[in-house]
C-alpha positions in Angstrom: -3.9 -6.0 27.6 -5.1 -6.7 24.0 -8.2 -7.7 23.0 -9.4 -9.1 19.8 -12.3 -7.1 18.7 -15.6 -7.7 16.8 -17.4 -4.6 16.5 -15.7 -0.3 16.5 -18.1 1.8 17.3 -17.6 2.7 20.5 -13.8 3.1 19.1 -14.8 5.9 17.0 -13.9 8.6 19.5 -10.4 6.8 19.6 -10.2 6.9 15.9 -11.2 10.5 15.4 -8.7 11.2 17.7 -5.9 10.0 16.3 -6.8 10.1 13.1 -6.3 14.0 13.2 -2.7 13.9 14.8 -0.3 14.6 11.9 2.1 12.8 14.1 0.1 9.5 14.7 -2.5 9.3 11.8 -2.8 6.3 9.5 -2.0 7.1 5.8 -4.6 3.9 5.2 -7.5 6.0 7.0 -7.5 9.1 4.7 -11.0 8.7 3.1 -14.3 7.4 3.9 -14.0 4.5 1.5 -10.6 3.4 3.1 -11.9 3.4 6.3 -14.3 1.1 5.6 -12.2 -1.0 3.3 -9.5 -0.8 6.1 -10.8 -1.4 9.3 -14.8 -1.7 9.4 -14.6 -4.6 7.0 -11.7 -6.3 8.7 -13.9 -7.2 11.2 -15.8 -9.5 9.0 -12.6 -10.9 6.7 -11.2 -14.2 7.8 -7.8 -13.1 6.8 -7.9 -10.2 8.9 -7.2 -9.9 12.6 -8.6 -6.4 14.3 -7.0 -6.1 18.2 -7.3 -3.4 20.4 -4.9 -2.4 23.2 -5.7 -1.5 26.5 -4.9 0.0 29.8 -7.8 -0.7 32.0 -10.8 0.1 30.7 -8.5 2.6 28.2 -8.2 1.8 24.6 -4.8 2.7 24.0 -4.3 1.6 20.6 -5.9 -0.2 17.7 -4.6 -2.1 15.1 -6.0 -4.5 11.6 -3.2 -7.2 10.3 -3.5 -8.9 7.0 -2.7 -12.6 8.3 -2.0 -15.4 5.8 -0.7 -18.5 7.8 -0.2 -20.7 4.7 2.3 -17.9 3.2 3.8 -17.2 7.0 3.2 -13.7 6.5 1.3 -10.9 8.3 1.1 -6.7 7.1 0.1 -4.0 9.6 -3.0 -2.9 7.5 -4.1 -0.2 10.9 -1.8 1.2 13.1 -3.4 4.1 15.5 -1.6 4.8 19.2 0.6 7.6 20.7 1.3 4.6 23.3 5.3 3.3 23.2 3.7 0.7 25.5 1.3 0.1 23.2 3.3 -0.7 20.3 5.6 -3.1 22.5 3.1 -5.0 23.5 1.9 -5.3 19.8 5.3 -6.6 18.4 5.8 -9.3 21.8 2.2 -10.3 20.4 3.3 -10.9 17.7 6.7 -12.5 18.2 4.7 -15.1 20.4 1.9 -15.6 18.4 3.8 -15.8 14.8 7.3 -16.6 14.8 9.1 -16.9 11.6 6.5 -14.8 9.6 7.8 -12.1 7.6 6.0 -8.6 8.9 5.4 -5.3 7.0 4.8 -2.2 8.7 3.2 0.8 6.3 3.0 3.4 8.8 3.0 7.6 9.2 7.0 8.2 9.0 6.4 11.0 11.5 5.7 8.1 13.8 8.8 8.0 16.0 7.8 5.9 18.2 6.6 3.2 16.2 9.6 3.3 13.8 12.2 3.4 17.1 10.8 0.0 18.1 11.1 -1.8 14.4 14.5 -0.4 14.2 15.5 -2.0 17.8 14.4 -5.2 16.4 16.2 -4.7 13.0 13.8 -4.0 10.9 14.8 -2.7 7.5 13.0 0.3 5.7 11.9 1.5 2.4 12.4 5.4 1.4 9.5 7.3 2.8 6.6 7.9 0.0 4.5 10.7 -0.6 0.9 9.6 -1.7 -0.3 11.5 -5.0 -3.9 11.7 -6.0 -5.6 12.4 -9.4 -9.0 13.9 -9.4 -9.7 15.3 -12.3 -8.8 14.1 -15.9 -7.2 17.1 -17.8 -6.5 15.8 -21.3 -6.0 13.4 -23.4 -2.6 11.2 -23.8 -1.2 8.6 -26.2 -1.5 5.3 -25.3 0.3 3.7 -28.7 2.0 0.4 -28.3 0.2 -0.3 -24.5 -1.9 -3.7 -24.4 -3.5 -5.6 -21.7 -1.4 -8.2 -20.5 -1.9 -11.4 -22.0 -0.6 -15.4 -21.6 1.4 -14.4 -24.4 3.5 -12.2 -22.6 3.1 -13.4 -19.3 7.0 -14.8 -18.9 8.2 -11.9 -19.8 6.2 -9.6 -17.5 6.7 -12.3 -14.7 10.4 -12.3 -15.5 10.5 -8.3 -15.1 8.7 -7.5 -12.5 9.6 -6.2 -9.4 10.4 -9.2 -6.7 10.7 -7.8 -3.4 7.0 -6.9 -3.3 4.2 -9.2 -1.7 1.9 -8.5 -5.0 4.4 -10.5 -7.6 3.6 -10.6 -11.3 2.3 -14.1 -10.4 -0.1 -13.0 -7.8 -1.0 -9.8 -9.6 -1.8 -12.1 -12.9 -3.9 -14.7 -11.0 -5.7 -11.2 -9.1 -8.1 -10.5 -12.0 -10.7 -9.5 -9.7 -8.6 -6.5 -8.2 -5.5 -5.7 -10.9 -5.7 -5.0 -14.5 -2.3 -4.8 -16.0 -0.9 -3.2 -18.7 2.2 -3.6 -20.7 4.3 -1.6 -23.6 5.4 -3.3 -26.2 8.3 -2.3 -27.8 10.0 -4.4 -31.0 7.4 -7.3 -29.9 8.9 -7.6 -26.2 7.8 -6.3 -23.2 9.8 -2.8 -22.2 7.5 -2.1 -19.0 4.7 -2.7 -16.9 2.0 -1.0 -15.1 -0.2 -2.7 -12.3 -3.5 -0.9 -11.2 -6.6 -2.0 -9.1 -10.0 -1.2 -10.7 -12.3 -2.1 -8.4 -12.2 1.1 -6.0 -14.0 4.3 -6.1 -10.2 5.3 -5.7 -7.7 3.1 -7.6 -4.3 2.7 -7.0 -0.8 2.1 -8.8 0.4 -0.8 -7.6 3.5 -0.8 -9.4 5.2 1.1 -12.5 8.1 0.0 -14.2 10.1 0.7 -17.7 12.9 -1.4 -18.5 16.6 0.4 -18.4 17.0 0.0 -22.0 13.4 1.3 -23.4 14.0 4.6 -20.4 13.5 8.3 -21.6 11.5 7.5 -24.9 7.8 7.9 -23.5 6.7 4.4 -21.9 6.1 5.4 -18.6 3.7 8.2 -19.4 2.1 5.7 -22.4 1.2 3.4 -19.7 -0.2 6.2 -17.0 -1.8 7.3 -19.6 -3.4 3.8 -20.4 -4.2 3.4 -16.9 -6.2 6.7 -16.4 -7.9 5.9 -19.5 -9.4 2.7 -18.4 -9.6 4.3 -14.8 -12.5 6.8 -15.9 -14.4 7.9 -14.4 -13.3 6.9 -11.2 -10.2 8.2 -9.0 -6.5 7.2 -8.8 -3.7 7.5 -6.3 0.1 6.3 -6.1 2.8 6.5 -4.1 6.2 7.6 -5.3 9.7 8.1 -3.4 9.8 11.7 -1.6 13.5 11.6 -3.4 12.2 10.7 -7.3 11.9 13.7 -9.1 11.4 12.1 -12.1 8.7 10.3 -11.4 7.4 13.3 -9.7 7.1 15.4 -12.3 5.5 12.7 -14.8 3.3 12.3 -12.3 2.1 16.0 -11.7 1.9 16.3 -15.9 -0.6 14.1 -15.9 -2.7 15.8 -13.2 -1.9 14.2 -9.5 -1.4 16.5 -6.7 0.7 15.6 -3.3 -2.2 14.8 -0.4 -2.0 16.3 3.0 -1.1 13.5 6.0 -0.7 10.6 2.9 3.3 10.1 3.1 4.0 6.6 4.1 6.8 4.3 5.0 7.5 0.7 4.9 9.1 -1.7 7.8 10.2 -5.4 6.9 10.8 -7.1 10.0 11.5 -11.0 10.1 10.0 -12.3 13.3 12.0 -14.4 15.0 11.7 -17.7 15.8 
């Protein structure tokens, strides 16, 4: 049975629980500030549609989607269960309730059972991604040739930027209130991009880009670098490929560490109609 749900505390026990299996944790749920960003302020968001499962009086799994009807599109923002059952009777919720929507899925990779059930339904899946955080700000890093983005550059950095994301350079440029952006300039065109939020205790790269022919001069680390600057003094994570060890190693240069229980995956699954 699933219920729609309007207060957790009694599902703290639940949460706790699952929250500790390296098998079944949420990578969304790793700190105090994204559990209540994640799932404690669901309850009060419009957008945002918090359902438990059950078996009996049993809560069997518990779940936060991101639902945006006039876009036809819905992202798993919780996922917590050990429960097959569970999971099926998520997705045939969904498939009744929202057909044609385009789901994502950003779940724990070791999460077999979840990741069985997308796959029967034919689901298609990013690399798996290893979450990265920076603490601590080690030195200092040149940031020549990075601006803020600006309308003057905006149909370049539009026509660059990545496409198969829900945060497009059109939505990320109309975002003001959670994404600064900032571009490097090279020869008076834009040669990459870096999206960031700055309204967290922890911020996050949203997206990090360098054009093919501006690669292997400097760009990528001129914009981190930017980024972290502006960051101060709060903290920062990203997600990379487990398999980019380029970016990898930029990445630890600058200061960020691998987190315990943060690798994540991502599910696209059209429901039908």
């Amino acid at each position: 049975m699933i219920r729609i749900l309007h207060a957790l505390d009694w599902v703290a026990p639940f949460l706790a629980d699952l929250n500790q299996d390296p098998d079944y944790s949420d990578p969304h749920l790793l700190t105090e500030e994204q559990i209540q960003l994640n799932l404690c302020n669901a309850i009060e968001k419009q957008s945002d549609l918090v359902l438990g499962v059950y078996d009996g009086d049993q809560i069997t799994g518990l779940f936060v989607f991101l639902v945006l009807p006039e876009e036809r599109y819905l992202e798993m923002i919780v996922g917590l269960s050990r429960s097959s059952a569970a999971y099926r009777e998520i997705l045939n919720f969904l498939r009744a309730c929202y057909p044609g929507f385009q789901a994502d899925f950003v779940f724990n990779p070791r999460n077999e059972l979840l990741k069985k059930l997308l796959e029967d339904r034919n689901a298609a899946f990013d690399p798996v991604q290893r979450r990265m955080n920076l603490d601590d700000y080690i030195q200092e890093h040149d940031t020549l040739g990075i601006v803020p983005l600006s309308e003057g550059y905006l149909s370049e950095y539009c026509a660059m930027h990545s496409k198969d994301v829900y945060w497009t350079g059109e939505k990320v440029y109309r975002a003001t209130d959670r994404f600064r952006v900032f571009l490097a300039i090279e020869d008076g065109h834009v040669a990459g991009y870096v999206d960031v939020t700055h309204k967290f205790e922890e911020n996050e790269v949203y997206d990090l880009l360098v054009r093919e022919a501006s690669r292997q001069r400097g760009w990528g680390r001129k914009l981190m670098a930017k980024a972290l600057a502006e960051n101060r003094p709060n903290g920062m994570l990203l997600f990379v490929d487990a398999d980019n060890d380029p970016a990898i190693r930029l990445y630890q240069s600058l200061g960020f560490e691998f987190v315990p229980k943060g690798d994540n995956q991502t599910a696209f699954w059209k429901i039908p109609c």
